[in-house]
N, C-alpha and C positions, 0 to 999 in steps of 0.2 A: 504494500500500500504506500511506504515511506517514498519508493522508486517511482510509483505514479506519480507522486506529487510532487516530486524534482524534475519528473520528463516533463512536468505542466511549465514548472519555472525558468525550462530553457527560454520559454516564451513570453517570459514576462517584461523585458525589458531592465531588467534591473530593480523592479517597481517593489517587489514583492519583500518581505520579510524572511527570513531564515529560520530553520529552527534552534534555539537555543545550544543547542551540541554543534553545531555549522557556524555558530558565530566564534569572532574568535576572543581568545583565553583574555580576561582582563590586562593581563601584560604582554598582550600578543598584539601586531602593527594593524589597525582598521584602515580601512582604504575605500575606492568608489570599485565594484567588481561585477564588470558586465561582461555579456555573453556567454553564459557558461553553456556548457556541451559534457551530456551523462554518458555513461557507456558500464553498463554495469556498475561497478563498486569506485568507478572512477572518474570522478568532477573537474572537467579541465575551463579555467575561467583567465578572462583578460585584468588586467590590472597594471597603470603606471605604465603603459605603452607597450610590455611581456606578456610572456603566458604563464599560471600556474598551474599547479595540480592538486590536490587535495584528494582524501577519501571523502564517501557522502557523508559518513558516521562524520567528520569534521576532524580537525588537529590541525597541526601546521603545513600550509600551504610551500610547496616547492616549487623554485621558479626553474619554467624550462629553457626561456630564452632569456640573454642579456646583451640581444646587439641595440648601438643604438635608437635606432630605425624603430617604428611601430606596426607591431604583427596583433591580430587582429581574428574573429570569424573564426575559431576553432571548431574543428569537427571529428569527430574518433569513429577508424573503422568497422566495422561489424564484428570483426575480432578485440578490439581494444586497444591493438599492437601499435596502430600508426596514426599518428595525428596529422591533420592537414590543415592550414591554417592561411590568411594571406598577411602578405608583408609587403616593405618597400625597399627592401635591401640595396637595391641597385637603379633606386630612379622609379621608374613602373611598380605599380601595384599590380604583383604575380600571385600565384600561389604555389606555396613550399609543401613536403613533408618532412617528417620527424619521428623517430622512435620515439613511444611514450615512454621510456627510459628516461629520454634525453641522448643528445648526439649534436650532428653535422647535418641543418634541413639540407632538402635536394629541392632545386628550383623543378619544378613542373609543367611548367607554362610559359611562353616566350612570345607576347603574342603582343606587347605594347599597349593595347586597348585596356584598361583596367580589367585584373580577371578575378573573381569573388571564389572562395571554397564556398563549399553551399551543402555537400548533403554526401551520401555514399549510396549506392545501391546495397542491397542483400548480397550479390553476390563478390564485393568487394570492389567494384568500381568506383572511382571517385567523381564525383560531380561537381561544376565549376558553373560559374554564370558570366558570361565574358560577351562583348559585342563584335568582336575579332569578325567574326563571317557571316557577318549583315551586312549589307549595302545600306542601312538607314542607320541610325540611332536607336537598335532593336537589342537589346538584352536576349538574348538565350540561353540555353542551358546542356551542357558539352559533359559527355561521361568521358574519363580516362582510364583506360587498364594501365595499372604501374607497370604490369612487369613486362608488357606487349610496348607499350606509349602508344598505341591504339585510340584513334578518337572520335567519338560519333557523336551526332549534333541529335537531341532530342529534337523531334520535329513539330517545335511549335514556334511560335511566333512571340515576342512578349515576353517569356517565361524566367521567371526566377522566384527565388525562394521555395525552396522546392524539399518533398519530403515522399516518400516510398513507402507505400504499404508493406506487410511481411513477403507478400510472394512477387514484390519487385517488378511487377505488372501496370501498377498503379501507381499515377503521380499525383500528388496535390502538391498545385504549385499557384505563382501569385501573377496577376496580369492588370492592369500594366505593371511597370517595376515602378520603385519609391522615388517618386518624383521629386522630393529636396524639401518641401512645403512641409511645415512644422504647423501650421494653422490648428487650432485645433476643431475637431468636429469638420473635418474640411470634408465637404462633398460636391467638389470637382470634377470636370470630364476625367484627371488623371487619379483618382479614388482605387484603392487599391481593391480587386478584389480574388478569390480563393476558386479555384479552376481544378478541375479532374477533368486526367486523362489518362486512359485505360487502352495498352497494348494492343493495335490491330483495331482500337474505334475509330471513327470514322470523324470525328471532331472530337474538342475538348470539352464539359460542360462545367458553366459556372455553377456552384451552388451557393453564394450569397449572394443574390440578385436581389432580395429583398431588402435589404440595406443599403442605400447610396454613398453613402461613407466606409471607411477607411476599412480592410478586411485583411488582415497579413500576416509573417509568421506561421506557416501552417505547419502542424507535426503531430505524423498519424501515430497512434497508439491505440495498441488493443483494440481494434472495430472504430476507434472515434478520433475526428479529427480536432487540435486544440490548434487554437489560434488567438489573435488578437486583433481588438477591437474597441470603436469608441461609439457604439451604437446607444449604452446608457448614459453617455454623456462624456462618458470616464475611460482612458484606456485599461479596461481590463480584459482579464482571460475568459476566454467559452469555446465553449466545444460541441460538435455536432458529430452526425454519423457521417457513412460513408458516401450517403447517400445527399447531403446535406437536410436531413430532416430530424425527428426531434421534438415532440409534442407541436409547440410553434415554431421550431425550425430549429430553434439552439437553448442550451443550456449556461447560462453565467456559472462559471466556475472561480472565480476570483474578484471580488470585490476589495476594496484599498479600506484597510481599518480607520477608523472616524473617531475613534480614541487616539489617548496619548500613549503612545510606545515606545521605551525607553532607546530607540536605535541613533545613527550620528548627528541626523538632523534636528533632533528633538535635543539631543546633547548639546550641539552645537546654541542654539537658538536661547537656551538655557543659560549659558557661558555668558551670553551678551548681557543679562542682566545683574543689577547692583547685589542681588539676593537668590542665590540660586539656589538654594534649599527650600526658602518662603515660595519660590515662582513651582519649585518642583512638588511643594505640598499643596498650593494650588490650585496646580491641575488633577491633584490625586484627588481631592475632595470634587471635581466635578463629575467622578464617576461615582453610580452609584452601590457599586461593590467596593468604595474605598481605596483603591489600588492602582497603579500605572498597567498598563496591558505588558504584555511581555509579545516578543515575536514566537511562541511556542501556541500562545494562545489564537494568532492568526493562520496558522500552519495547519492547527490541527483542523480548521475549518476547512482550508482547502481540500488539506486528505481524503476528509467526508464527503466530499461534492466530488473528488475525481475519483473514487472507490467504487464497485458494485454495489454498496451501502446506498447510494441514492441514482440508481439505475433508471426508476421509475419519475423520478421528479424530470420536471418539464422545464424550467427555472426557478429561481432563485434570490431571493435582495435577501443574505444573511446580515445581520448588523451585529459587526460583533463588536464592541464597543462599550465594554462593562458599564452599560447605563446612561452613556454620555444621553444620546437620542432622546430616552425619556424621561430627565428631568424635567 
């Protein structure tokens, strides 16, 4: 269950809380740590312009890389063995690999055009999102066999952000690609949205058509696919099947705590004031359980929503928020 709810948080953007054991030891370095990429027992995440590694159980994070340059986009193979990530080492944004040991990356791409690590197939392909062999300004999406250097161009149009079903048949992936625009609740002709396409059909089809905003991140697990989205206002996480449907179509699977939570920004914001005990007792008295939320208390709700525990529920507005709301 704990592995569901870390495959959900690949997709959160950084947004999300950790759980208590994941964070790190009071005398241990806090930092801003996005992108992370699960793979079994093993959490590889960006931080300070490197990569580190980490168990999911949490400890101390190892760095893999220390060149100057900023590598970026990690992604772990279907074995665990090899990490694929992009970087700038030489000018161009390529993409490398890497023992998850650690070693010497191997550049993989040489194609000038900015090229994204994106995803792997099942059966150990790597997958890249690169504009190299489009005659427009067309993002596609280019599998590579390492040990062949073999390279086949997924044939769609559009395509990136991309994520494989188990039997590697099936893509959900994002159309158009991320257009720069940070707006929020942007619902633009460039609005991103969530695309299946299934080996040997005949086109691709969208399944969030019903939302004209923002739709992206997709990552299939177990029968359902999780993405991201700012359909209640808010970017958060939800998930749908494979079919895009779903009672009403999707389930909210992460909502952003509305409490106070002791994590950096709460620290930090604290710091700024004449009296940071009086400011931190507070906000404790605005809950009605007495207490600061902890990020253990946020987690375990997500658990609950990405578990077979609520299989049957259609969505979702959990408030978790020890009382704040109903005073």
């Amino acid at each position: 269950m704990k592995r569901i709810f870390r495959g959900a948080l690949a997709l959160a953007l950084s947004t999300a809380a950790l759980p208590a054991h994941a964070q790190p030891s009071p005398g241990g370095a806090q930092g801003f740590y996005r992108t992370p990429a699960l793979r079994g027992n093993t959490l590889v995440f960006a931080a300070e312009g490197d990569l580190f590694v980490v168990p999911v159980e949490g400890g101390i994070a190892r760095r893999l890389t220390t060149h100057p340059a900023q590598e970026s986009d990690p992604t772990l193979s279907p074995d665990g063995k090899t990490l694929a990530f992009t970087a700038r080492y030489e000018g161009p944004v390529e993409v490398y690999t890497m023992p998850i040991e650690g070693g010497v990356p191997t550049r993989r791409t040489f194609e000038a055009e900015p090229s994204t690590a994106t995803a792997w197939t099942p059966s150990g392909d790597l997958v890249y999102t690169s504009q190299h062999f489009a005659t427009l300004p067309d993002p596609q999406l280019v599998s590579l066999n390492l040990k062949s250097g073999d390279r086949a161009r997924v044939p769609l149009s559009q395509a990136s952000e991309g994520s494989y079903d188990a039997s590697g048949r099936t893509l959900y992936f994002v159309r158009p690609s991320f257009h720069n625009n940070v707006t929020k609740r942007y619902k633009g002709g460039r609005a991103r949205q969530i695309w299946k396409f299934t080996e040997g059909a005949p086109e691709a089809q969208v399944l969030t058509r019903s939302y004209d905003g923002e739709s992206h991140s997709p990552l299939w697990w177990n029968g359902r696919v999780y993405f991201v989205s700012d359909r209640d206002g808010t970017m958060n996480i939800w998930s749908m099947d494979e079919s895009g449907n779903g009672g009403k179509g999707l389930d909210a699977v992460l909502y952003p705590p509305r409490g106070y939570v002791p994590v950096d920004m709460f620290d930090a914001k604290l710091s700024g004031t004449n009296d940071v005990e009086g400011a931190r007792s507070t906000a404790m008295k605005q809950h009605q359980l007495g207490r600061l939320g902890q990020p253990e208390d946020i987690a375990l709700g997500i658990v609950f929503l990405a578990s077979d525990d609520s299989g049957f529920m259609t969505g979702s507005g959990m408030v978790v928020d020890g009382g704040l709301t109903a005073q």
